[in-house]
N, CA, C, O and CB atoms as a CASP TS submission, in Angstrom:
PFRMAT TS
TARGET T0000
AUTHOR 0000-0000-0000
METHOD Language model
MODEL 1
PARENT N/A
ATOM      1  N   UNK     1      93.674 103.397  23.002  1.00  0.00           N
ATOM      2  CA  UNK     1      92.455 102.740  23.431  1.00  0.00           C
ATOM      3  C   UNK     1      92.223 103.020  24.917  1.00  0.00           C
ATOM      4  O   UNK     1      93.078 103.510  25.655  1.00  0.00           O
ATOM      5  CB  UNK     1      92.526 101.217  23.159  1.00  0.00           C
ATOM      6  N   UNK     2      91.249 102.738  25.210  1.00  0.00           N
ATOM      7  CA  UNK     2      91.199 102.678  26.975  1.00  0.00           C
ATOM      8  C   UNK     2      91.788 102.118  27.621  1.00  0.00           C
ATOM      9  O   UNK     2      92.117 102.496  28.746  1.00  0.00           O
ATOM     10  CB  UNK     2      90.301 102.322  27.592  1.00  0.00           C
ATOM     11  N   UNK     3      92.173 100.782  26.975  1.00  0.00           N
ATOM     12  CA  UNK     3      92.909  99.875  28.303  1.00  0.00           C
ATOM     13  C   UNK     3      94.300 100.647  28.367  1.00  0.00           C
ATOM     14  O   UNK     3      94.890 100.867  29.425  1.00  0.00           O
ATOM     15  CB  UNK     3      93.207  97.893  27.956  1.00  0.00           C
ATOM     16  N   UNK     4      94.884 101.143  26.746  1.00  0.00           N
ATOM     17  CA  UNK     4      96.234 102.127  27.666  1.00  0.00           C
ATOM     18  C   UNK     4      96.227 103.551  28.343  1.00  0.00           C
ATOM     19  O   UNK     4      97.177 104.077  28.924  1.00  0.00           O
ATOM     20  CB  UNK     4      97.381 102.453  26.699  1.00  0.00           C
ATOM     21  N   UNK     5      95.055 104.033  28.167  1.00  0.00           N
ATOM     22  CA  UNK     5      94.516 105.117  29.124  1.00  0.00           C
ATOM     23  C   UNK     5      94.678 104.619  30.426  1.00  0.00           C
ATOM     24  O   UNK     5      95.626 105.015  31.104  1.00  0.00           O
ATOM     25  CB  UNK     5      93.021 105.502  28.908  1.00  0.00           C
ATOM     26  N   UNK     6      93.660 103.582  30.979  1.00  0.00           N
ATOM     27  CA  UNK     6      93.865 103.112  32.323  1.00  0.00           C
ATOM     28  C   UNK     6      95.078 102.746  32.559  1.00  0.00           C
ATOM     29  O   UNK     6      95.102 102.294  33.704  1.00  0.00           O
ATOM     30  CB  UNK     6      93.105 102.122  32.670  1.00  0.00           C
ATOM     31  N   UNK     7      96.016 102.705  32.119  1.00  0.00           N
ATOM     32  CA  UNK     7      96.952 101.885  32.468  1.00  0.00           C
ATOM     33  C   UNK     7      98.033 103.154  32.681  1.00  0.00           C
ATOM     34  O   UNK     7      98.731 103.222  33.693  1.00  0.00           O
ATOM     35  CB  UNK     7      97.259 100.630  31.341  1.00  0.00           C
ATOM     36  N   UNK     8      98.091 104.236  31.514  1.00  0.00           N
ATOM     37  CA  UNK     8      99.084 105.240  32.241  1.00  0.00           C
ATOM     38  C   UNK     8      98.470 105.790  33.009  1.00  0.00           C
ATOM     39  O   UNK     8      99.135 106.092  34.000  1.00  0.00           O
ATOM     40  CB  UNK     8      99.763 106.217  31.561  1.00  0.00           C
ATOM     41  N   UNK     9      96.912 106.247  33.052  1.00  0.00           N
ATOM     42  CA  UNK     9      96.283 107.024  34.198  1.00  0.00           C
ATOM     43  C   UNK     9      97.140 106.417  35.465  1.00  0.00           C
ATOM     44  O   UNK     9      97.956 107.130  36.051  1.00  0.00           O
ATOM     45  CB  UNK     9      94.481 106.757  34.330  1.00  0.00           C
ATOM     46  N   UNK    10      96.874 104.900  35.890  1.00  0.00           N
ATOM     47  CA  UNK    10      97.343 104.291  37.329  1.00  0.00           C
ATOM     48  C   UNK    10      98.743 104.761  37.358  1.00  0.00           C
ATOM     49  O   UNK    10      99.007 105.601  38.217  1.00  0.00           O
ATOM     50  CB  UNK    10      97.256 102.526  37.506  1.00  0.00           C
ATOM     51  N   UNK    11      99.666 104.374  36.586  1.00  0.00           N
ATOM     52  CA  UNK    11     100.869 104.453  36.478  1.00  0.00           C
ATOM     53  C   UNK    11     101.232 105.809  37.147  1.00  0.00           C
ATOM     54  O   UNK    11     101.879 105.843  38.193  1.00  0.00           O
ATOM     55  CB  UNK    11     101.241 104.257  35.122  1.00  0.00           C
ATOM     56  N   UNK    12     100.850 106.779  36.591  1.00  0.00           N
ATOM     57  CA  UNK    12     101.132 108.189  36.989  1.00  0.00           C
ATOM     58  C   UNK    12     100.346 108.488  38.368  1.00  0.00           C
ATOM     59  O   UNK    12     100.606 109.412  39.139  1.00  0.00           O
ATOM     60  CB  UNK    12     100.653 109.238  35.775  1.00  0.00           C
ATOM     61  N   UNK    13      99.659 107.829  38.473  1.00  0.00           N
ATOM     62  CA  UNK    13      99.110 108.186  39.648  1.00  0.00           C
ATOM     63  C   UNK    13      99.556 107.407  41.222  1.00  0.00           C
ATOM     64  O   UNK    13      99.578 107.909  42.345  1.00  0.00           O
ATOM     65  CB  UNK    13      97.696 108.002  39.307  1.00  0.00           C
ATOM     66  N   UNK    14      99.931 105.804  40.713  1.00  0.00           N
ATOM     67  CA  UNK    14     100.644 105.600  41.436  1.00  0.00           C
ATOM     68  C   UNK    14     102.283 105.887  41.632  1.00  0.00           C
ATOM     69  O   UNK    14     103.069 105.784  42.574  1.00  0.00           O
ATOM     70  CB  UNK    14     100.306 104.720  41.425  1.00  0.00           C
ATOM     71  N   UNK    15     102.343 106.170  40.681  1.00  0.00           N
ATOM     72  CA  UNK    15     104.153 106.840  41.035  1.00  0.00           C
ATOM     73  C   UNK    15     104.077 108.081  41.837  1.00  0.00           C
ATOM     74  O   UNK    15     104.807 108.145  42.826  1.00  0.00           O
ATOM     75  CB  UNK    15     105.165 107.410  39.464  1.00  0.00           C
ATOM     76  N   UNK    16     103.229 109.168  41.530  1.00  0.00           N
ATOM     77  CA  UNK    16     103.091 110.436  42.211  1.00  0.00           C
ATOM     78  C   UNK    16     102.608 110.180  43.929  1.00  0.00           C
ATOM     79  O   UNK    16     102.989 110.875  44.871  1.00  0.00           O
ATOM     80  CB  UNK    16     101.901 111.347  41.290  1.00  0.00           C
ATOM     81  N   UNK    17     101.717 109.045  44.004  1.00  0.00           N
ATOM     82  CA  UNK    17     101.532 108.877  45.587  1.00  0.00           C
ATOM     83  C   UNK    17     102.737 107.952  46.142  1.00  0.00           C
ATOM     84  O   UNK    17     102.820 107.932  47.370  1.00  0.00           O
ATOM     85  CB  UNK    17      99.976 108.111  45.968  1.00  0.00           C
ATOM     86  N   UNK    18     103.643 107.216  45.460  1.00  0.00           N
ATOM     87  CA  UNK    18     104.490 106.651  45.745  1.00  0.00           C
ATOM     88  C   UNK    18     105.459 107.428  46.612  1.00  0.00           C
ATOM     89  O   UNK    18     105.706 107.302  47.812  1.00  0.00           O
ATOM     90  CB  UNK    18     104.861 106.177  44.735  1.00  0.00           C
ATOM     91  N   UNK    19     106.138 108.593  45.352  1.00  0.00           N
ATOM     92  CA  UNK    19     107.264 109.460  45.943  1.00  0.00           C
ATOM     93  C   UNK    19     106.440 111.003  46.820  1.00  0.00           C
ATOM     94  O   UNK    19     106.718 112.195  46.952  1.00  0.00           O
ATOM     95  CB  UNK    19     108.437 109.976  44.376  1.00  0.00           C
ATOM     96  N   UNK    20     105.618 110.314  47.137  1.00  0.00           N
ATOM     97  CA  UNK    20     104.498 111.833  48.203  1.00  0.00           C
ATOM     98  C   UNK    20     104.785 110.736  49.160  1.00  0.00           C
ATOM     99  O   UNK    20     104.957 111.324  50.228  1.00  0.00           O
ATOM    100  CB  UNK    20     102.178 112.486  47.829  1.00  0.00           C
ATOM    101  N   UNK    21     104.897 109.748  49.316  1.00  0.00           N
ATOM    102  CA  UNK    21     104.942 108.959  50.535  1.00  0.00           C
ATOM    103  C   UNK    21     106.086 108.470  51.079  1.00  0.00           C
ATOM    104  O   UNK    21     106.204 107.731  52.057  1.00  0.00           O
ATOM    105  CB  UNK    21     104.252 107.978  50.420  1.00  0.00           C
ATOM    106  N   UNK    22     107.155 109.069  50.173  1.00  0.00           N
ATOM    107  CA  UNK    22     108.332 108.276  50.203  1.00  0.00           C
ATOM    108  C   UNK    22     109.458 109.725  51.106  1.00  0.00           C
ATOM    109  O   UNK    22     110.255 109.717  52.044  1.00  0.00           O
ATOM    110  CB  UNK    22     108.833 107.642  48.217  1.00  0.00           C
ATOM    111  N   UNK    23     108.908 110.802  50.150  1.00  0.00           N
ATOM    112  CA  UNK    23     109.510 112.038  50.733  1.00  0.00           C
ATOM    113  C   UNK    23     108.754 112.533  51.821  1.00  0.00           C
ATOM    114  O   UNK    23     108.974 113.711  52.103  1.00  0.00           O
ATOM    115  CB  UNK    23     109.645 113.110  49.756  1.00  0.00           C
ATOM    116  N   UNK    24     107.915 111.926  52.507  1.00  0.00           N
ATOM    117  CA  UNK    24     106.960 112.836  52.722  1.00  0.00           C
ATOM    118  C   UNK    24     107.633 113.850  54.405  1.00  0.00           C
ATOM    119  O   UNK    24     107.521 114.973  54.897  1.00  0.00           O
ATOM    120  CB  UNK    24     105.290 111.783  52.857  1.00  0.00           C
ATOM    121  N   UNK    25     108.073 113.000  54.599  1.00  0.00           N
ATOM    122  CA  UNK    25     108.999 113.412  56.200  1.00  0.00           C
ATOM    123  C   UNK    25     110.065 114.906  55.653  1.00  0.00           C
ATOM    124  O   UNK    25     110.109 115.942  56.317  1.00  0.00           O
ATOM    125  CB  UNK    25     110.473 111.549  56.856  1.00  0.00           C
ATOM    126  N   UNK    26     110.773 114.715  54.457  1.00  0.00           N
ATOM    127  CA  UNK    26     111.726 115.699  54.210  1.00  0.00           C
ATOM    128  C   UNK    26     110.498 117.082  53.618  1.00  0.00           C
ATOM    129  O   UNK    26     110.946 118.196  53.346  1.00  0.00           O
ATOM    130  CB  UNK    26     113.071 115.004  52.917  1.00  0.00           C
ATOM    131  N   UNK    27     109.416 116.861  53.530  1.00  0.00           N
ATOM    132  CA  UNK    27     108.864 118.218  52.976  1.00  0.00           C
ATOM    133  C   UNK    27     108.176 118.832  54.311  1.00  0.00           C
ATOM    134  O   UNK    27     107.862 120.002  54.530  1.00  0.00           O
ATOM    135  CB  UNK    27     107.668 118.005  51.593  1.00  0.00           C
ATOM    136  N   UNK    28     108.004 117.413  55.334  1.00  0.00           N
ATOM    137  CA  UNK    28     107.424 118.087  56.599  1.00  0.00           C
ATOM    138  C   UNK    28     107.750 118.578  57.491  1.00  0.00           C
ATOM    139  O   UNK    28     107.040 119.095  58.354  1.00  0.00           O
ATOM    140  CB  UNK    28     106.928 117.663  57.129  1.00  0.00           C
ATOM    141  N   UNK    29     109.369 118.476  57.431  1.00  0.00           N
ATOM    142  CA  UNK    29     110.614 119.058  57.943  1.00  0.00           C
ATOM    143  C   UNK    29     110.399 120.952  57.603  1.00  0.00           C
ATOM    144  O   UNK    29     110.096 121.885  58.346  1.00  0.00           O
ATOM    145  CB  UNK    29     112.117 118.182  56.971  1.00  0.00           C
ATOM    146  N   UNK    30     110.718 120.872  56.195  1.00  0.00           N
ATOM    147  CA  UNK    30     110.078 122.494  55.994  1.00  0.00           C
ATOM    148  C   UNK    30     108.783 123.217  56.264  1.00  0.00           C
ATOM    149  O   UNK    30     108.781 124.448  56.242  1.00  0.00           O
ATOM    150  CB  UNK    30     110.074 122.773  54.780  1.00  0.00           C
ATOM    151  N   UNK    31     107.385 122.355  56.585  1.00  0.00           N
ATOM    152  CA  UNK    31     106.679 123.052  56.962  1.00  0.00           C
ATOM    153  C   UNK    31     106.580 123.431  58.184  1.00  0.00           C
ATOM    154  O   UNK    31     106.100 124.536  58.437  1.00  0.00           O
ATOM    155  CB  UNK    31     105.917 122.762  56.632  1.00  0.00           C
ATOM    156  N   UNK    32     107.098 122.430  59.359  1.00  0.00           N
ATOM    157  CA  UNK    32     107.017 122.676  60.540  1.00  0.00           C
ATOM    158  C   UNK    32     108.256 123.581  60.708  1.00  0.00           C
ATOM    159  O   UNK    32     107.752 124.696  60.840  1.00  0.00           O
ATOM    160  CB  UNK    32     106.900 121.466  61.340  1.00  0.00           C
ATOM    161  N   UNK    33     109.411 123.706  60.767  1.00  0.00           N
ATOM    162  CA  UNK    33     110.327 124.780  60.991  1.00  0.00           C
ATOM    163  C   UNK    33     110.061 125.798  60.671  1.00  0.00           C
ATOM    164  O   UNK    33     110.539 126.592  61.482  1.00  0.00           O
ATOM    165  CB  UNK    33     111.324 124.703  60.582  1.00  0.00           C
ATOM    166  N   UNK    34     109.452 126.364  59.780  1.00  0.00           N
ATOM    167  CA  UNK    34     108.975 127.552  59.526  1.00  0.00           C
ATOM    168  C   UNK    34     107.819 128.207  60.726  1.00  0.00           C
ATOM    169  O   UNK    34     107.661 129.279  61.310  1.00  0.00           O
ATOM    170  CB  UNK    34     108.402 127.368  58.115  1.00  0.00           C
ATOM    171  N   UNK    35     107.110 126.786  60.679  1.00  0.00           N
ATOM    172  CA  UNK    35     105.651 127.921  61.387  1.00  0.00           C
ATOM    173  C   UNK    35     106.172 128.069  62.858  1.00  0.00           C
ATOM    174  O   UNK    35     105.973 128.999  63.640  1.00  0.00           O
ATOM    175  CB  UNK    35     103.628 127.019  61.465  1.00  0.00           C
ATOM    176  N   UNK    36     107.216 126.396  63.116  1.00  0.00           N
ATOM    177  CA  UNK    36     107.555 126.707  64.760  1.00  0.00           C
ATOM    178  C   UNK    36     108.548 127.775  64.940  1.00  0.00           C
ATOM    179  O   UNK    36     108.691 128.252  66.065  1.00  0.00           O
ATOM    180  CB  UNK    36     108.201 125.391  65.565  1.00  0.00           C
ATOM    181  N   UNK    37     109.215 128.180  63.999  1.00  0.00           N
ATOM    182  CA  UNK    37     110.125 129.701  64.096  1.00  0.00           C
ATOM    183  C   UNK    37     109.325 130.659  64.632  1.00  0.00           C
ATOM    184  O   UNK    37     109.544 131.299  65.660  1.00  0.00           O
ATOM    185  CB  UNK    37     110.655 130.375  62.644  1.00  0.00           C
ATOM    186  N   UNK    38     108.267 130.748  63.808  1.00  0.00           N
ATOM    187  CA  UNK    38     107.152 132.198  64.253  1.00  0.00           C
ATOM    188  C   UNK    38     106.346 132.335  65.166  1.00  0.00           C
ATOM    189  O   UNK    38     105.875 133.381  65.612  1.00  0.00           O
ATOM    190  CB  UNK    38     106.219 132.562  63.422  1.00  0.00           C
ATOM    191  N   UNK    39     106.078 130.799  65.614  1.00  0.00           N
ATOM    192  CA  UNK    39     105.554 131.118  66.814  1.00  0.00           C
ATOM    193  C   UNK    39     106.379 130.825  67.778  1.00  0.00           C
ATOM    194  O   UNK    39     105.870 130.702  68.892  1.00  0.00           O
ATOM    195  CB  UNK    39     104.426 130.585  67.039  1.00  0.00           C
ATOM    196  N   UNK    40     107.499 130.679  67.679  1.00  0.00           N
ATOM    197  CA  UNK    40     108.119 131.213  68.728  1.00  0.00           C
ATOM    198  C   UNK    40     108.853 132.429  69.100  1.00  0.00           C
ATOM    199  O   UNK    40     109.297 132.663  70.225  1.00  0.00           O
ATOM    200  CB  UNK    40     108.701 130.545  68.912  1.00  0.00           C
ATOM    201  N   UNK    41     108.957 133.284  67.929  1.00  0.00           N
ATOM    202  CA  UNK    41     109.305 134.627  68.275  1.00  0.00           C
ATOM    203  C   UNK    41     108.168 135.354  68.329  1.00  0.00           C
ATOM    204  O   UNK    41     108.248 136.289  69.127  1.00  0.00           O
ATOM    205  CB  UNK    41     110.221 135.236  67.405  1.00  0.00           C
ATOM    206  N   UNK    42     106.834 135.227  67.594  1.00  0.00           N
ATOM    207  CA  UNK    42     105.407 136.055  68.252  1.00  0.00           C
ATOM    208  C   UNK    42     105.574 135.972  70.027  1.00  0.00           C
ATOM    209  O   UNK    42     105.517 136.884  70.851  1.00  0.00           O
ATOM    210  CB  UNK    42     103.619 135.030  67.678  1.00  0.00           C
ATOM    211  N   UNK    43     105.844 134.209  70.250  1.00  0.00           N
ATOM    212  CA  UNK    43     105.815 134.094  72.044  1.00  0.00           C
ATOM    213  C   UNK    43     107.212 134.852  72.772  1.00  0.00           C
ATOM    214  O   UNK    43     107.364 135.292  73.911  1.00  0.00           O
ATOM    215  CB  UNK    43     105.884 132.146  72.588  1.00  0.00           C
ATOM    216  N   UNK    44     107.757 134.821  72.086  1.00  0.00           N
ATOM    217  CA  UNK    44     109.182 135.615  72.964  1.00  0.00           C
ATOM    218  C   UNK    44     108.904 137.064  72.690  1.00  0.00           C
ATOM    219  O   UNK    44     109.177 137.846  73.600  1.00  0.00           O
ATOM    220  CB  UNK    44     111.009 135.196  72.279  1.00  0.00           C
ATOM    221  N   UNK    45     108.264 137.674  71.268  1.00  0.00           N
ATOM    222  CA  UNK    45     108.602 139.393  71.181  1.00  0.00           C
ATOM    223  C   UNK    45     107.376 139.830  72.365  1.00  0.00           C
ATOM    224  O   UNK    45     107.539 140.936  72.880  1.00  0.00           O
ATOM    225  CB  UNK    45     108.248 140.305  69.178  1.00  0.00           C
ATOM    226  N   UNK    46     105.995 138.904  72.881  1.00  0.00           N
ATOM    227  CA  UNK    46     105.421 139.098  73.692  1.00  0.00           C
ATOM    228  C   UNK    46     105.621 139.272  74.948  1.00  0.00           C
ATOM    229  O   UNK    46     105.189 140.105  75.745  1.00  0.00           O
ATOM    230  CB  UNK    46     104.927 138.599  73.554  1.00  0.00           C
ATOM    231  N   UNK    47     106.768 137.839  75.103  1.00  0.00           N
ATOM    232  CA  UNK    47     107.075 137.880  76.924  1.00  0.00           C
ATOM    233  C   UNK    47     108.112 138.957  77.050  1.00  0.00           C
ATOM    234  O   UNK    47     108.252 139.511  78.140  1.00  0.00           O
ATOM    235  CB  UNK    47     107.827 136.243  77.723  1.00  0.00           C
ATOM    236  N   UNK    48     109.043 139.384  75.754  1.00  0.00           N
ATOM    237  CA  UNK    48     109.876 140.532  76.134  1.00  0.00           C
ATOM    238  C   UNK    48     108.969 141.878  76.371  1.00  0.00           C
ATOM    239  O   UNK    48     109.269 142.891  77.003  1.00  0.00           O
ATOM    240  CB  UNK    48     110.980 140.772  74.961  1.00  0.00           C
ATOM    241  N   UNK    49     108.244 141.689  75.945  1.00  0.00           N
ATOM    242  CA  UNK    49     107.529 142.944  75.511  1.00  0.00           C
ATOM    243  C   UNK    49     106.759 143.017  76.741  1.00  0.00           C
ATOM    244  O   UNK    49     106.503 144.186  77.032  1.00  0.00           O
ATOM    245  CB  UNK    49     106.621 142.911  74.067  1.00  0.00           C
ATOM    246  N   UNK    50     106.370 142.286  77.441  1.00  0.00           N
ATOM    247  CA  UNK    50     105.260 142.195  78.508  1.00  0.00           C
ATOM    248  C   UNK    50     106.231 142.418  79.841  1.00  0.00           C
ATOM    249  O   UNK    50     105.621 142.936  80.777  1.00  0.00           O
ATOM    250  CB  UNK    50     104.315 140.557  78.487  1.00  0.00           C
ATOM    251  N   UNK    51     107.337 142.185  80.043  1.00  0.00           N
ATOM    252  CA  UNK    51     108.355 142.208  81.222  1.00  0.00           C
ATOM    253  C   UNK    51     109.489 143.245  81.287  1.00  0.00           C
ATOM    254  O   UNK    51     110.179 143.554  82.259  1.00  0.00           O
ATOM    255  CB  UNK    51     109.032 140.920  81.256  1.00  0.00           C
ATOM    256  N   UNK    52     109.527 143.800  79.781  1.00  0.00           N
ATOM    257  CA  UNK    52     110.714 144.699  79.731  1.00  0.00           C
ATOM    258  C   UNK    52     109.973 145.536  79.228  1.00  0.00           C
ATOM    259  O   UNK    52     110.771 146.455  79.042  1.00  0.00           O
ATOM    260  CB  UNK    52     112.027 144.388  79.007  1.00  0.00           C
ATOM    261  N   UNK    53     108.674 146.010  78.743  1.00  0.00           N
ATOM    262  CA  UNK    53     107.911 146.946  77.446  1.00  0.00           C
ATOM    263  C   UNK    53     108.031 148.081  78.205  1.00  0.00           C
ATOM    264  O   UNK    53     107.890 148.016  79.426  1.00  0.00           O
ATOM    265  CB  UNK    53     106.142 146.618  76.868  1.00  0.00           C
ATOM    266  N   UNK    54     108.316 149.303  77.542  1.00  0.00           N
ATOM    267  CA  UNK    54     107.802 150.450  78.744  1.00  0.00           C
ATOM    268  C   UNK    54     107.368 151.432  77.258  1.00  0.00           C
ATOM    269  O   UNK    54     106.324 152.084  77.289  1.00  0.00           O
ATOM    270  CB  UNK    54     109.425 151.320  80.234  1.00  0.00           C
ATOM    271  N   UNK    55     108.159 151.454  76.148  1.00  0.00           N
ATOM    272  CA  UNK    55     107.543 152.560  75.184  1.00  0.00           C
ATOM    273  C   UNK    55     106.525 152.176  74.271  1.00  0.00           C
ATOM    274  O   UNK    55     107.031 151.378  73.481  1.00  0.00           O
ATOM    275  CB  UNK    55     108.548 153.150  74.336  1.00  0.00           C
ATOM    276  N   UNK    56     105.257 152.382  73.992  1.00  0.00           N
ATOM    277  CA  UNK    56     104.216 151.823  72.922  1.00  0.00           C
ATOM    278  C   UNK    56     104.993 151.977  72.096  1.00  0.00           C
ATOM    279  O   UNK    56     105.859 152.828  71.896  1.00  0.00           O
ATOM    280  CB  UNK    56     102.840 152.408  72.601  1.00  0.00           C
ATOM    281  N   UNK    57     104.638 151.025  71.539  1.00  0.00           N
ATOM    282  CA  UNK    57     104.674 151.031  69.619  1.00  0.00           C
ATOM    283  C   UNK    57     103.964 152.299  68.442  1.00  0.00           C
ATOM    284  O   UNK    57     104.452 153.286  67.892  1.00  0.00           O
ATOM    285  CB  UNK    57     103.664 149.529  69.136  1.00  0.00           C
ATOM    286  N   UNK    58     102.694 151.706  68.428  1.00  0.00           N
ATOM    287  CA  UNK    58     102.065 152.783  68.283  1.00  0.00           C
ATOM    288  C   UNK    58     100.585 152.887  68.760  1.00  0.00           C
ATOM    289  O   UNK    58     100.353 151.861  69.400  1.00  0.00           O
ATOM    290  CB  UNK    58     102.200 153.039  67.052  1.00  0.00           C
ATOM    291  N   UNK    59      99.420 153.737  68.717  1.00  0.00           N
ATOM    292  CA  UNK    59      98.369 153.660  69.462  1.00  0.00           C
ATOM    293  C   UNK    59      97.086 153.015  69.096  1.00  0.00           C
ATOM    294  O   UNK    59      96.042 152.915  69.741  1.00  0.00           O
ATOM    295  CB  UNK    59      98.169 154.748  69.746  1.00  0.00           C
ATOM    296  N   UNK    60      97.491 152.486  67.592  1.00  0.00           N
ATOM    297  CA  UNK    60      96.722 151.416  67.317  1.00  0.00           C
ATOM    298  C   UNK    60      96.611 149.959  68.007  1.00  0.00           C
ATOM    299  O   UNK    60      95.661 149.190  67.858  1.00  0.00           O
ATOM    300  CB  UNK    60      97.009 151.270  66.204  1.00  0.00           C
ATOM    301  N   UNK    61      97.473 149.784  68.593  1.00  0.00           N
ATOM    302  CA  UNK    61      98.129 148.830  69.530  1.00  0.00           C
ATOM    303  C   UNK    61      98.737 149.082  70.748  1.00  0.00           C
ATOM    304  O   UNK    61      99.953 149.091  70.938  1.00  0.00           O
ATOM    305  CB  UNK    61      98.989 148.285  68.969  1.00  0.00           C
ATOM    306  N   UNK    62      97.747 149.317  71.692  1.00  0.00           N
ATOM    307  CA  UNK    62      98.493 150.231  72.507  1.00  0.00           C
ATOM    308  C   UNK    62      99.576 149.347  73.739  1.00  0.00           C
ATOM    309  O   UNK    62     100.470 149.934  74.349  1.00  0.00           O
ATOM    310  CB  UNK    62      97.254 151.249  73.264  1.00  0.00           C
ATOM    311  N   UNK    63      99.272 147.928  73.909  1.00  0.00           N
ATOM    312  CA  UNK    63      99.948 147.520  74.212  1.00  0.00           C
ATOM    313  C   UNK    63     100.896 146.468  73.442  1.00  0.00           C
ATOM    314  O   UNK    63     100.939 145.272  73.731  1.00  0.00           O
ATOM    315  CB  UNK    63      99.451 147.386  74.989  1.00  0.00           C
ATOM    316  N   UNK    64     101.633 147.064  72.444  1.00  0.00           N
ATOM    317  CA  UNK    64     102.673 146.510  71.648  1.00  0.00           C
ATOM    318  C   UNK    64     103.700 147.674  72.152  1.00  0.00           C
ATOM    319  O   UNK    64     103.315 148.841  72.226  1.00  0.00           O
ATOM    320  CB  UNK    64     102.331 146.348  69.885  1.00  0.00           C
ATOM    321  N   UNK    65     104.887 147.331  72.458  1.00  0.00           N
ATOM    322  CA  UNK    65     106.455 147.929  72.796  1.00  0.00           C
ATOM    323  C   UNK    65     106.980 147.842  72.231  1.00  0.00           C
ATOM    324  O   UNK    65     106.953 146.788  71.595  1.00  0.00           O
ATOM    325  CB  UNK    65     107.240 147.697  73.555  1.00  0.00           C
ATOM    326  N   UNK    66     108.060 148.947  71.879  1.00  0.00           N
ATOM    327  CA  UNK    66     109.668 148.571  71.217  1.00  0.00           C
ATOM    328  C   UNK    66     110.227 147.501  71.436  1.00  0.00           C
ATOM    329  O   UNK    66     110.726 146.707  70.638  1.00  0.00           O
ATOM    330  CB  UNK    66     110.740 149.356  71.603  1.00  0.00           C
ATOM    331  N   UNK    67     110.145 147.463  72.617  1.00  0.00           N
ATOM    332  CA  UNK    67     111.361 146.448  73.242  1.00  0.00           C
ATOM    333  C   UNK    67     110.907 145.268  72.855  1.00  0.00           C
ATOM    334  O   UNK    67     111.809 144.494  72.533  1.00  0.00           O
ATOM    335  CB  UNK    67     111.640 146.402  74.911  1.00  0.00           C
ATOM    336  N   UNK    68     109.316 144.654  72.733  1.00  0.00           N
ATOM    337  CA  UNK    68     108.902 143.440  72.401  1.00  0.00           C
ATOM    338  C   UNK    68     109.373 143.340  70.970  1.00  0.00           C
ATOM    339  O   UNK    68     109.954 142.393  70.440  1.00  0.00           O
ATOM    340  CB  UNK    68     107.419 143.242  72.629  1.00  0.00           C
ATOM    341  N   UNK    69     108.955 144.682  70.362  1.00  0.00           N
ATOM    342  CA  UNK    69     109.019 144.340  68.582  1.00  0.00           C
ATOM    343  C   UNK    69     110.859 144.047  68.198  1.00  0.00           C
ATOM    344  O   UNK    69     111.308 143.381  67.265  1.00  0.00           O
ATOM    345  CB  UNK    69     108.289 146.199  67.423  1.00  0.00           C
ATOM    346  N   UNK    70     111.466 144.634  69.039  1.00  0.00           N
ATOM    347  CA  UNK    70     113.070 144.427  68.963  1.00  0.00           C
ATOM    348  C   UNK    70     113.400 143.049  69.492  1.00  0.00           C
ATOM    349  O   UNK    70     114.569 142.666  69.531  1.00  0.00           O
ATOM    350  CB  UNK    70     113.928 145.563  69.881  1.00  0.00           C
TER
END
């Protein structure tokens, strides 16, 4: 009938926002470590690359270096 429609609809729906709210710190742990990894080696292969660079990469990029991409 409907009334047990509504009733597992909520059910499932409040359990699923329950444990989204409950974990929610341990999944945000993995998104931020990831992206702050990359941007921090985009910012370091730059400042190496900008202070130590002396060989292009290639000439599509003409100021990208070995030394930054290493």
């Amino acid at each position: 009938s409907l009334f047990a429609w509504t009733h597992v609809s909520l059910l499932i729906i409040v359990t699923q926002c329950h444990f989204m709210i409950q974990n929610i710190y341990n999944g945000l742990v993995w998104f931020i470590l990831p992206v702050s990894m990359i941007v921090i080696n985009d910012c370091m292969a730059y400042l190496c690359g900008f202070y130590f660079g002396r060989t292009p990469l290639i000439k599509l990029s003409p100021k990208k270096t070995w030394e930054g991409f290493i």
